[in-house]
C-alpha positions in Angstrom: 201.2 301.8 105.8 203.9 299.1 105.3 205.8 300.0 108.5 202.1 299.2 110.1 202.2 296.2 108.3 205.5 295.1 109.6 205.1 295.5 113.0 201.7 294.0 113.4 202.3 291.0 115.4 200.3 288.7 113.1 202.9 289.6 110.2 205.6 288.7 112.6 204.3 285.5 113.9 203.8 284.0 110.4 207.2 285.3 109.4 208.6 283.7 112.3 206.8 280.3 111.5 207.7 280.5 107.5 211.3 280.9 108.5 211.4 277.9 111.0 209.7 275.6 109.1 211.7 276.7 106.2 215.1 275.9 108.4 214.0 272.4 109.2 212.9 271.4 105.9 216.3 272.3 105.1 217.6 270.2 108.0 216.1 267.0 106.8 216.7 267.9 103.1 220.2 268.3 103.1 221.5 266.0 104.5 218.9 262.9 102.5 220.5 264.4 99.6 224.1 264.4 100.1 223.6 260.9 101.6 221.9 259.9 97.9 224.5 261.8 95.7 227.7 259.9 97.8 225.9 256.9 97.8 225.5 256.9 94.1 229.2 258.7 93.3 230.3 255.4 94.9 228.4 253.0 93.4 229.2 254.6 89.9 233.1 255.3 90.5 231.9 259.4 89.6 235.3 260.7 90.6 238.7 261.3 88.6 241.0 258.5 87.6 243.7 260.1 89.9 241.6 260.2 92.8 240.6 256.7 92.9 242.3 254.7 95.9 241.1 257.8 98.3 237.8 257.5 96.9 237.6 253.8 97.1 239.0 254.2 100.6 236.3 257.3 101.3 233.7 254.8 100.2 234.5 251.6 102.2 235.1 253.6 105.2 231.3 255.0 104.9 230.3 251.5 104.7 229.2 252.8 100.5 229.2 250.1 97.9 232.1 250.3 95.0 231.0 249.3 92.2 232.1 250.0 88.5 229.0 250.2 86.5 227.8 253.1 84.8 224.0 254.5 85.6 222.1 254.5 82.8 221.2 257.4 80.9 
């Protein structure tokens, strides 16, 4: 019964479509939201005191915003 199932070529063509649409939601996701979490890390200085100058340096070279403000809570 399920190996019927499995190889029916209906069950494989929505399988096949879930898993590529799945990929690029992924692709467009991903990278939108590491672009929004450095963008804010910058603006909000959200690194360690000994890591500063190469995070301020990260930042400017990425064309981010340094600022030292902290988001509200």
């Amino acid at each position: 019964m399920i190996n019927k199932l499995l190889a029916s070529s209906g069950f494989m063509f929505i399988s096949i479509m879930l898993l590529a649409l799945g990929t690029i939601a992924s692709a467009v996701m991903l990278p939108t939201y590491l672009e929004a979490k450095a963008r804010e890390q910058c603006a909000y200085k959200l690194w360690p005191k000994s890591k500063e100058q190469a995070m301020v340096t990260w930042c400017e070279f990425n064309g981010y915003k340094v600022n030292s403000q902290q988001p509200e809570q």
